[in-house]
C-alpha positions as CSV (number, residue, x, y, z in Angstrom):
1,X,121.2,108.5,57.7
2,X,118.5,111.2,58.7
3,X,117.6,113.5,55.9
4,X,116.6,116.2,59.0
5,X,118.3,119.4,59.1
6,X,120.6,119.9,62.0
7,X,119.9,122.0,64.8
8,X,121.1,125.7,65.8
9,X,122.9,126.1,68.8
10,X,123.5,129.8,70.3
11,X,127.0,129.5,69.2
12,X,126.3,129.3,66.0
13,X,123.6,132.4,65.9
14,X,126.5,134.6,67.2
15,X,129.5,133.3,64.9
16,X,130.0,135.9,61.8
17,X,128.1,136.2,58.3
18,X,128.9,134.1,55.5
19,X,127.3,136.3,53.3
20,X,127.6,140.1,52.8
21,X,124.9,142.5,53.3
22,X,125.9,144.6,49.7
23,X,125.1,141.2,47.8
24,X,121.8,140.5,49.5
25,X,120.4,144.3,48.8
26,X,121.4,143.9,45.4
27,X,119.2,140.8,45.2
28,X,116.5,142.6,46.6
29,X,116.8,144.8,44.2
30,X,117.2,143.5,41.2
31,X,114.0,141.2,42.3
32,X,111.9,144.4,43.1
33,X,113.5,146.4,39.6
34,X,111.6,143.1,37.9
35,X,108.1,142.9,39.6
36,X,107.4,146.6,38.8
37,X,107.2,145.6,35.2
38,X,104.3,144.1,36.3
39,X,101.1,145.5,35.3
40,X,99.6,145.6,38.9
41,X,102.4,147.2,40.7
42,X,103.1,150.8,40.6
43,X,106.1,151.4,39.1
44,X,107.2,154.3,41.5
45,X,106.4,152.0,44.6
46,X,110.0,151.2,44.3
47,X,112.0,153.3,47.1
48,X,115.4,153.4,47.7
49,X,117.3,154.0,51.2
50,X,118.9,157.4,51.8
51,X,122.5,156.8,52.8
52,X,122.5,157.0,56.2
53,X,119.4,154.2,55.9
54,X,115.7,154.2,56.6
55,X,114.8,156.5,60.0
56,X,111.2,155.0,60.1
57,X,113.0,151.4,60.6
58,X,111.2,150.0,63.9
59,X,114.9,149.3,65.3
60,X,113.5,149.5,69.3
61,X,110.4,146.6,68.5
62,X,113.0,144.7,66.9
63,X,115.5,144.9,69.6
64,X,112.5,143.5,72.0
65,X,111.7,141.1,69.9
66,X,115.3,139.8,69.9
67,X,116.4,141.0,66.5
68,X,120.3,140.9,66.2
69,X,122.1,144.5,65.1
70,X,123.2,142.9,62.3
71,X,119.1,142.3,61.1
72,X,118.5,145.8,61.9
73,X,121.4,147.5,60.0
74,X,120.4,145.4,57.0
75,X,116.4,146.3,57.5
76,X,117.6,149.8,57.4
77,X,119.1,149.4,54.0
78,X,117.1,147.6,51.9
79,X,114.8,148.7,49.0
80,X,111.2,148.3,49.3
81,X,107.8,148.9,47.9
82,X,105.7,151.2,49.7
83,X,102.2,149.7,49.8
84,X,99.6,151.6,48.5
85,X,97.6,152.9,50.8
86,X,94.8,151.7,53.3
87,X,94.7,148.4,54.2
88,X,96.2,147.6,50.4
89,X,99.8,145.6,50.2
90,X,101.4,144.6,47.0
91,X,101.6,141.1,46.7
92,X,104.8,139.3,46.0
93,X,103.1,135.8,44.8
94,X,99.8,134.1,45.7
95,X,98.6,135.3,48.8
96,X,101.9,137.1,49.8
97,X,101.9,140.7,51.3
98,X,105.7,142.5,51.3
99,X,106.8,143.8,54.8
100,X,107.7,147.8,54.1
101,X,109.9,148.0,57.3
102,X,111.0,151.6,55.8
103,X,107.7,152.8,56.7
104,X,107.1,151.3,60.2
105,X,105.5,147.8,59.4
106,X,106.5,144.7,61.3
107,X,106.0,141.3,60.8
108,X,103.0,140.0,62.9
109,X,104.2,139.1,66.5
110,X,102.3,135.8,66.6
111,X,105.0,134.7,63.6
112,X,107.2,134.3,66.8
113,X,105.0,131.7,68.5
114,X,103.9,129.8,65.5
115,X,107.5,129.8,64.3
116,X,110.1,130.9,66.6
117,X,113.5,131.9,64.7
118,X,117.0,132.7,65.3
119,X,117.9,136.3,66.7
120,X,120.1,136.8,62.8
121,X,116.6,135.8,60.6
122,X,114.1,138.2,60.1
123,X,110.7,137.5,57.7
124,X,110.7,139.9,54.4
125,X,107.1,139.0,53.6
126,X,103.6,138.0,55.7
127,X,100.9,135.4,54.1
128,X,98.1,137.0,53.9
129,X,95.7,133.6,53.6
130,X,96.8,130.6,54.8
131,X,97.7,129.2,51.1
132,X,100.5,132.3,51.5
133,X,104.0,132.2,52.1
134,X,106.6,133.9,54.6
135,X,110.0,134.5,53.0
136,X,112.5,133.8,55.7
137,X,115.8,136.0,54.6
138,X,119.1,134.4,57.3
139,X,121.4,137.3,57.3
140,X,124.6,134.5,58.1
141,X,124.0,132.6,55.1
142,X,122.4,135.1,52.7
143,X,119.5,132.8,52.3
144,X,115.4,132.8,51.9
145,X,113.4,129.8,53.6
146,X,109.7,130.2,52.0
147,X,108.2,128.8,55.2
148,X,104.3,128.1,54.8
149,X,101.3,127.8,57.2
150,X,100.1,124.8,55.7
151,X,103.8,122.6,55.9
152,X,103.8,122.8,52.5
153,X,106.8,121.6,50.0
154,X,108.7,120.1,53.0
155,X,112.4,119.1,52.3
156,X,111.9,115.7,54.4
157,X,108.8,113.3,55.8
158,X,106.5,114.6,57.7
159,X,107.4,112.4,60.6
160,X,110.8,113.9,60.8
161,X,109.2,117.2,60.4
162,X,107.3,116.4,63.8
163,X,109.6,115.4,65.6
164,X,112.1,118.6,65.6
165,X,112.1,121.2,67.8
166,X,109.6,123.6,67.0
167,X,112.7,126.2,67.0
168,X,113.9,124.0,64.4
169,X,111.0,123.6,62.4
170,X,111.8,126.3,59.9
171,X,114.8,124.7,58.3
172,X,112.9,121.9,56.7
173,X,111.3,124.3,54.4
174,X,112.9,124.9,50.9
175,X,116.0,127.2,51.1
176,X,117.4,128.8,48.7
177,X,120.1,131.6,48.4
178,X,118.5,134.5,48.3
179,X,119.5,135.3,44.3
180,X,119.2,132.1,42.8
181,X,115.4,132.5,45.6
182,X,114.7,135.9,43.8
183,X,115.2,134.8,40.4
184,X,113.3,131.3,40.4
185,X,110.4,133.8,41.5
186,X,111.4,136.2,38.5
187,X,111.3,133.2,36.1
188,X,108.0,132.9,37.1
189,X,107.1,136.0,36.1
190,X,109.2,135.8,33.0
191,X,107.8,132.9,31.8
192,X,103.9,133.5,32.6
193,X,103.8,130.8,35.2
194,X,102.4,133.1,37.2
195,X,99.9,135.4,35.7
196,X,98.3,138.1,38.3
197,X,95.5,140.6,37.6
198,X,94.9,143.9,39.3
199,X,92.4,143.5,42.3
200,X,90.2,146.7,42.6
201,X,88.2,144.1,45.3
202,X,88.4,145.2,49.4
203,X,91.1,143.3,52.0
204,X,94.9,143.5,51.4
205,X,95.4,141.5,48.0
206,X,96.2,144.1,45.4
207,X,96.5,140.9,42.5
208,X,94.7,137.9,41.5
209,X,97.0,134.9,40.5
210,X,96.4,132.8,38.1
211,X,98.7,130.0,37.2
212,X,99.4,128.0,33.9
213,X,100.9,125.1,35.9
214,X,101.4,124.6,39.3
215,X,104.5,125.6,40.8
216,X,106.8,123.3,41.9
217,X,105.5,120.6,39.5
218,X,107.2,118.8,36.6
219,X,105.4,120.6,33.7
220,X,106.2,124.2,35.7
221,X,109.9,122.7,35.4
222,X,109.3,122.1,31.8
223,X,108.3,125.8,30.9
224,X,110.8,127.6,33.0
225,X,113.8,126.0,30.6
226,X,111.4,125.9,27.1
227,X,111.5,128.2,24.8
228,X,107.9,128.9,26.4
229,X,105.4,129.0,23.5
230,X,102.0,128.1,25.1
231,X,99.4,126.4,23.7
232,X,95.7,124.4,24.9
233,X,97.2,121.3,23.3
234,X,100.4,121.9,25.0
235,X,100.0,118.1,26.7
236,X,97.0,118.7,29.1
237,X,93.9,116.3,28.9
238,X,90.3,117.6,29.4
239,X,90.9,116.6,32.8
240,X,93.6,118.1,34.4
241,X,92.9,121.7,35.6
242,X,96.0,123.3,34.9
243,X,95.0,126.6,36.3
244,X,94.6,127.8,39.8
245,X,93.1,131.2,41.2
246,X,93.0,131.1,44.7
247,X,91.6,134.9,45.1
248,X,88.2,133.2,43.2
249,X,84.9,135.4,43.0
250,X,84.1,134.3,46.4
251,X,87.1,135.1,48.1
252,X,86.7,138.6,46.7
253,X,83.4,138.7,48.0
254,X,84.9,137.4,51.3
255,X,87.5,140.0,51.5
256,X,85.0,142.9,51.4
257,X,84.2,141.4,55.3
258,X,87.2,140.2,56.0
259,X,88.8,141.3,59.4
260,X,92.7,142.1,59.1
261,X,95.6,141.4,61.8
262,X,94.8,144.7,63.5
263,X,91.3,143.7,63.9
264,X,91.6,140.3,65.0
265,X,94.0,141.7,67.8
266,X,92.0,144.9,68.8
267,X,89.1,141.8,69.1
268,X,90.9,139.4,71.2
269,X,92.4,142.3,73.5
270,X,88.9,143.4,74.5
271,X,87.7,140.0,74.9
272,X,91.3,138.4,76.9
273,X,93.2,141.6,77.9
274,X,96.6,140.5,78.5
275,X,95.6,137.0,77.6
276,X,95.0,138.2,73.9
277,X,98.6,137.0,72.5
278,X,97.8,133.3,73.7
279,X,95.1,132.9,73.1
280,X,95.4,134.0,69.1
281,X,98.1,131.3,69.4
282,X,95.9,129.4,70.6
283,X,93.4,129.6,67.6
284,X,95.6,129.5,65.2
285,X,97.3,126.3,66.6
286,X,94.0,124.6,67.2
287,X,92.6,125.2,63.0
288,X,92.2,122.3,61.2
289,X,93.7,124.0,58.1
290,X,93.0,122.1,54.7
291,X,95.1,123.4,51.7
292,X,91.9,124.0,49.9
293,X,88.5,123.9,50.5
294,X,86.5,120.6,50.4
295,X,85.0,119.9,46.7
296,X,81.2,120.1,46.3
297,X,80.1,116.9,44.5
298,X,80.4,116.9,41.1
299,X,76.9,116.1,39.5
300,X,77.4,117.0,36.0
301,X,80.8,116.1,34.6
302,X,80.3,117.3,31.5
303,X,79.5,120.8,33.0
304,X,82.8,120.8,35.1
305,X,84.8,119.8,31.8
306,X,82.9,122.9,30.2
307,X,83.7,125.0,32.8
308,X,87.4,123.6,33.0
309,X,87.9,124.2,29.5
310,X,86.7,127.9,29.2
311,X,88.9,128.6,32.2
312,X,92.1,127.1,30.4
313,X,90.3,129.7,27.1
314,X,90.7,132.4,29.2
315,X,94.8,131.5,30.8
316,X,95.1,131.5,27.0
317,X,93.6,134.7,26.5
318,X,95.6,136.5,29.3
319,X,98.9,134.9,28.6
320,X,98.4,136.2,24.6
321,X,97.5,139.5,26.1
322,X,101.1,139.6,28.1
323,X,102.7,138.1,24.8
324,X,101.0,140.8,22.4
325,X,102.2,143.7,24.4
326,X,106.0,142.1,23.9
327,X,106.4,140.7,27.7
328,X,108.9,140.8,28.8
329,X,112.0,141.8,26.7
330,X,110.0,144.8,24.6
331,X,106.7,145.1,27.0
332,X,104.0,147.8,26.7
333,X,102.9,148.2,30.4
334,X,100.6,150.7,30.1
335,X,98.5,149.0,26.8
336,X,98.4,145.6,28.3
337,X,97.2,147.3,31.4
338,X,94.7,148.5,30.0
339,X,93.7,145.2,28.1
340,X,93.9,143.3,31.2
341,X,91.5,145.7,33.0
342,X,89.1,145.4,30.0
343,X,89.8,141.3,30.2
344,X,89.0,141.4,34.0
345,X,86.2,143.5,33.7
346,X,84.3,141.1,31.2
347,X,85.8,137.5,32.2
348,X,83.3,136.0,34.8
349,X,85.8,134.0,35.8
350,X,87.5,136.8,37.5
């Protein structure tokens, strides 16, 4: 029997919610009330809607861009974090911007050609490299799709992948209801999988990630149910690289030049006029995208062990710096702000 997911008729976009709006803010919630612990993230980003919901809500654009009432009632009424300013947004997770509909953003039109959805599904978050994620929330099910540029962490083959409708394409991603979602990401957090660094650097990304595992792997599965002491013996040979930072020194450097959405559309609209929407499409379609970027080759393995090695030092050093400042039951946000910015500031891996 096919593993694929089934398919979405109209009938079924129109037939009522499974899944009430009360319990999908309060997951919202609750997941934004944990990130602002964070050392990166402002703690008064965190906005509530009034009661008669948020007036800067784009409700007309969403109405053109099919956008069910039920999507915009629930927009309306939904916490958010009000990005900082500039061309700054507060990152979610690796290379993933929130969407602050409260004040006017949208999700990037070209989202509906490279992955049309249903009328009742609307996207809470935009990648903001193509190693990012967009967080699909369905408001019939009360679920979030992480759906990813790259086809990442499909549910099924890749050959069944292909051969759905593009329409389709978005259900093979992993689903999750959009609590359970919220607090796989807050375990994350919890347990230092993820540990991000305030980016003072150009572009969007207000964090550098760094991980102490992959995500998604066995010995990520491992630490989310220990009892999450961390150690550089912990069970990793000299040559597994057990840490990722995919805003590196060069990306930084990259983002100081780096054009944003608007840019790239002001661009194309000079060059194509009312071409400029297909043929973005058209680019972005056509990228041969590769998850990461091709390895130089290694001429000195004993200097890539060294340089291995002092990067797993300095995951040590920053996960002790969260743990010495009591994350995350008795945590000291300002102090270990204050030691991270000093770690940042003399780490030259950062």
């Amino acid at each position: 029997m096919s593993s694929s997911p089934p398919t979405q008729d109209q009938d079924t976009w129109d037939s009522a919610p499974s899944y009430s709006h009360d319990e999908i803010i309060a997951a919202v919630h609750e997941f934004y009330v944990a990130i602002i612990k964070l050392p990166y993230i402002d703690p008064d980003a965190l906005v509530l809607p009034p009661a008669e919901g948020w007036p800067g809500v784009r409700e007309d654009e969403l109405r053109k861009r099919g956008k069910t009432d039920e999507v915009v009632g629930l927009l309306r009424h939904l916490p958010y974090l009000r990005n900082p300013g500039g061309r700054k947004k507060w990152m979610l997770s690796p290379d993933t911007c929130e969407i602050a509909y409260c004040d006017g953003e949208m999700y990037d039109d070209i989202m509906d050609e490279l992955q049309p959805t249903p009328p009742h599904c609307i996207w809470l978050t935009t990648h903001d490299s193509r190693d990012g994620v967009d967080l699909l929330l369905d408001t019939h099910t009360g679920s979030v799709t992480q759906w990813a540029m790259l086809g990442g962490s499909l549910m099924f083959p890749y050959d069944e992948y292909e051969q759905l409708a593009k329409e389709d394409k978005w259900m093979a991603y992993p689903t999750l209801p959009a609590r359970d979602f919220f607090q796989l990401w807050q375990a994350r957090w919890e347990k230092l999988v993820w540990l991000p660094v305030h980016s003072p650097a150009g572009g969007r990304a207000t964090a550098l990630w760094w991980y102490r595992v992959m995500p998604g792997s066995d010995d990520e599965e491992a630490i989310l149910i220990s009892d999450d002491e961390f150690t550089l013996d912990s069970g990793h040979g000299d040559d597994e690289d057990v840490s990722s930072s995919p805003e590196s020194e060069e990306q930084d450097e990259d983002d100081e030049t780096a054009l944003s959405d608007s840019e790239v559309n002001d661009i194309l609209q000079e060059a194509f006029g009312g071409e400029a929407q297909s043929k973005r499409v058209e680019f972005a379609l056509a990228q041969d995208y590769e998850p990461f970027p091709p390895r130089s080759p290694v001429l000195d393995l004993r200097s890539e062990r060294e340089k291995r090695s002092e990067k797993r030092t300095k995951i040590q050093e920053l996960y002790q710096i969260y743990k010495d400042n009591g994350w995350p039951s008795n945590f000291d946000r300002e102090k270990c702000k204050l030691e991270i910015e000093e770690f940042r500031q003399k780490s030259s891996l950062l």
